[in-house]
C-alpha positions in Angstrom: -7.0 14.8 -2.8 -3.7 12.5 -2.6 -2.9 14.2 0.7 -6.4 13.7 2.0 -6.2 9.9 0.9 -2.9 9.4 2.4 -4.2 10.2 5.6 -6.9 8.6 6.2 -4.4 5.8 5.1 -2.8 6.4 8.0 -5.5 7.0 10.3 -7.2 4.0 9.3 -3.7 1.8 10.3 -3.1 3.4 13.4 -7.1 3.1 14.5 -6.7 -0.6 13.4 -3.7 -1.4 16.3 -5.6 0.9 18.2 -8.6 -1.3 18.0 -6.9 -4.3 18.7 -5.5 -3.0 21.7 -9.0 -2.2 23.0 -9.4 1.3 22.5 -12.8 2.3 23.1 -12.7 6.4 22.0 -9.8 8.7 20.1 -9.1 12.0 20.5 -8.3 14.0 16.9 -5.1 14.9 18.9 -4.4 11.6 19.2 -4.8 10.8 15.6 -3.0 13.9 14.3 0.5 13.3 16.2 0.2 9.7 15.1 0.0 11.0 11.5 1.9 13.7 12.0 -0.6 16.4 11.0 -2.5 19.4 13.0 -6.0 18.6 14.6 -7.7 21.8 12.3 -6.6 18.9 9.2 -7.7 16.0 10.8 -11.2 17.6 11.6 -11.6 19.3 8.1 -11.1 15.9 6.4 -13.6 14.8 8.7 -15.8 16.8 8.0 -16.0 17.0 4.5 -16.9 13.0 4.7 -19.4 14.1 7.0 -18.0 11.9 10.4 -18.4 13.2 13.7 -17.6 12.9 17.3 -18.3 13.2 20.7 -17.9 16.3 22.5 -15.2 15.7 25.0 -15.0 12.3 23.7 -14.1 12.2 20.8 -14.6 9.5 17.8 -15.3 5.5 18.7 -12.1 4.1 17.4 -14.6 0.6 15.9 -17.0 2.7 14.1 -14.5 5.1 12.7 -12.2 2.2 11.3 -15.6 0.8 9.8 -17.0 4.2 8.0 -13.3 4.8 6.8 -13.4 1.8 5.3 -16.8 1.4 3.9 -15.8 5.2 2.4 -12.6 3.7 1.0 -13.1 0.3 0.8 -10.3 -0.2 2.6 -12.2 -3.3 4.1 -12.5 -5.4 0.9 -9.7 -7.3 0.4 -6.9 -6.9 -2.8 -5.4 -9.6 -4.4 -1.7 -8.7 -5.7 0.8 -10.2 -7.3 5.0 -9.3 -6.8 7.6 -9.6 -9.8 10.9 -10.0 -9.8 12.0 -12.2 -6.5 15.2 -10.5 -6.0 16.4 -10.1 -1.9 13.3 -7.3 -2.4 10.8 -9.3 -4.0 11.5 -12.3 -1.9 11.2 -10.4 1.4 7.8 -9.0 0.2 6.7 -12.1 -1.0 5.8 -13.6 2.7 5.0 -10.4 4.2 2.9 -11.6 6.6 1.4 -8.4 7.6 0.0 -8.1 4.0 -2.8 -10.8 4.6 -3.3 -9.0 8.1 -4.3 -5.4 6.7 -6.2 -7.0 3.3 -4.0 -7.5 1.1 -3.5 -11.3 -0.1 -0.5 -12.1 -1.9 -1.8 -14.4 -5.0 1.8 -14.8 -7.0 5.3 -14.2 -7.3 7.0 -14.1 -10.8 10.7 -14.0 -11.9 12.7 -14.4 -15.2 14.7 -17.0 -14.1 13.9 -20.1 -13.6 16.6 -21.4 -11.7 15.7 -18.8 -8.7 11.8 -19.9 -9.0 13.2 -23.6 -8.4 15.3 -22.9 -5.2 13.0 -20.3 -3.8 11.1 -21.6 -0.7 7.4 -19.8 -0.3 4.1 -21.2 0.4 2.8 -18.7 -2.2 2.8 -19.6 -6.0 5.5 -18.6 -8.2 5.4 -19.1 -12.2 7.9 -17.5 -14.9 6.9 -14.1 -16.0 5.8 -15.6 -19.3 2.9 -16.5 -17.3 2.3 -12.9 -16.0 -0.6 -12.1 -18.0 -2.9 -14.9 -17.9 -2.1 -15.5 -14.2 -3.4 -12.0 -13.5 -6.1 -12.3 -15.7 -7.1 -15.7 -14.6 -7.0 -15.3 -10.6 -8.2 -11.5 -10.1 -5.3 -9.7 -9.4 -5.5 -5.3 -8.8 -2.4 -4.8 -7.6 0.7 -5.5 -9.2 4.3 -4.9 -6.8 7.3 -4.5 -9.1 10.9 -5.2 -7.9 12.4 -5.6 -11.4 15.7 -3.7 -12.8 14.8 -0.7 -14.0 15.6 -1.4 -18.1 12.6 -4.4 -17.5 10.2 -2.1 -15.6 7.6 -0.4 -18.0 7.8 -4.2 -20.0 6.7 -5.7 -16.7 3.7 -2.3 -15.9 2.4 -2.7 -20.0 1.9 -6.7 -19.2 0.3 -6.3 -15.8 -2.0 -3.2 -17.3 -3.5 -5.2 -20.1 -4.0 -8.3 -18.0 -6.4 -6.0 -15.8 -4.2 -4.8 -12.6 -5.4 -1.1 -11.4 -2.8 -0.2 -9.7 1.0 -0.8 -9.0 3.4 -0.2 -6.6 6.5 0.2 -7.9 10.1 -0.5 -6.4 12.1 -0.2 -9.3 14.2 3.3 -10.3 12.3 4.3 -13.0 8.9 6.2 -13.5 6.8 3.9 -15.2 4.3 5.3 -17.7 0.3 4.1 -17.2 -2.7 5.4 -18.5 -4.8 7.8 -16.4 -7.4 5.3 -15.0 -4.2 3.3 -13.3 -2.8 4.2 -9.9 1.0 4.5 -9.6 2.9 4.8 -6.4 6.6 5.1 -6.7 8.5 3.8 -3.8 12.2 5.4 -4.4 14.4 4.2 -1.3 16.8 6.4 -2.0 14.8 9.7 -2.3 13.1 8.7 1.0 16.4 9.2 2.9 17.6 12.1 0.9 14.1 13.5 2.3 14.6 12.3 6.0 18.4 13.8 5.8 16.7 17.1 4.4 14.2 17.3 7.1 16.5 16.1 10.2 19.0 19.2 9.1 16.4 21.8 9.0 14.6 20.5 12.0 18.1 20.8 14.0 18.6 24.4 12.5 
C-alpha cells in the first residue's frame, strides 16, 4: 500500500505542473516514465480506485488531479510546523513551494534563543518550550524535524501528544511513534548510497 501511495504522490505532482502548463489529456505512458514505473502499474492502481480513461485519449489531466485528491485529500491543506532552524531547518522554513502544493508552514522552533533572535523569516518562530501548546493551539499535522539526533525522539514524543499525525523526519535516528502516526525518514546519506548503488548496476 506504501508503494501505491507513493505514486499517486507522484502522479498527482507531475499532473499538477502538467495542469498548469495547460495540458488538456495524459497518456499512462506519459505518467509512468515521469514516475518511473510501467504502464501495467499505473493502470492497475487505477483501476483498483476505479478511474478511467479515454480510449486513445487517455485521462483529462484536471479531473484526474481532482479525483486523486478528493481520494487522498491531497487537496485540503496541512498545516506543519519545522524544529530545529539549523542551515536545514532554516532553508525549509521559507520553502516557498510548500504553500504552493498545500502545505502552509505555521512555525519554526529552536533551542536557542540567540539563533530565533537573528533569524530573518516572515513565519513565526518561538523556543521549543513552546512546542506543545503552539501545535496544540494553531492545528498543526505535520511536524518536520531537523534536530541532532540525541534530541530527536524528545522532539517526536512532544509533537505526538500535542496532536501532530505525522512527521517527517531529517534527523539520523529512527524515531519511535505509535501505530496511528505516520513516519517518513528522510536519510540523505542513504539516498546517495542508493543512487551510487543503482548508477553502478545500471552501467553493468
Amino acid at each position: 500500500m506504501n508503494n501505491t501511495i507513493e505514486r499517486i504522490c507522484k502522479i498527482y505532482g507531475y499532473l499538477a505542473v502538467q495542469e498548469q502548463s495547460g495540458a488538456d489529456f495524459i497518456s499512462s505512458k506519459e505518467l509512468a516514465e515521469a514516475i518511473g514505473t510501467t504502464e501495467y502499474t499505473v493502470r492497475k492502481d487505477f483501476s483498483v480506485l476505479d478511474i478511467k480513461g479515454y480510449t486513445r485519449k487517455g485521462y483529462e489531466v484536471k479531473s484526474l488531479k481532482e479525483k486523486l485528491g478528493v481520494k487522498f485529500r491531497l487537496n485540503k491543506e496541512r498545516r506543519a510546523c519545522i524544529v530545529g532552524l539549523g542551515r536545514l531547518g532554516t532553508a525549509l522554513l521559507d520553502y516557498e513551494h510548500f504553500q504552493n502544493d498545500g502545505f502552509e508552514i505555521i512555525a519554526g522552533f529552536d533551542s536557542s534563543i540567540n539563533k530565533i533572535e537573528r533569524i530573518q523569516t516572515k513565519i513565526d518562530v518561538f523556543p521549543v518550550g513552546a512546542l506543545a501548546e503552539v501545535v496544540s493551539s494553531r492545528g498543526i499535522e505535520l511536524g518536520i524535524i531537523t534536530v541532532p539526533a540525541k534530541a530527536a525522539q524528545e522532539i517526536a514524543d512532544v509533537l505526538i501528544r500535542a496532536g501532530v499525525k505525522g512527521i517527517l523526519n531529517f534527523s539520523p535516528v529512527k524515531l519511535n511513534v505509535p501505530k496511528d502516526i505516520v513516519r517518513l525518514d528522510m536519510d540523505f546519506t542513504n539516498a546517495l548510497r542508493f543512487i551510487a548503488a543503482k548508477f553502478v548496476i545500471q552501467n553493468k
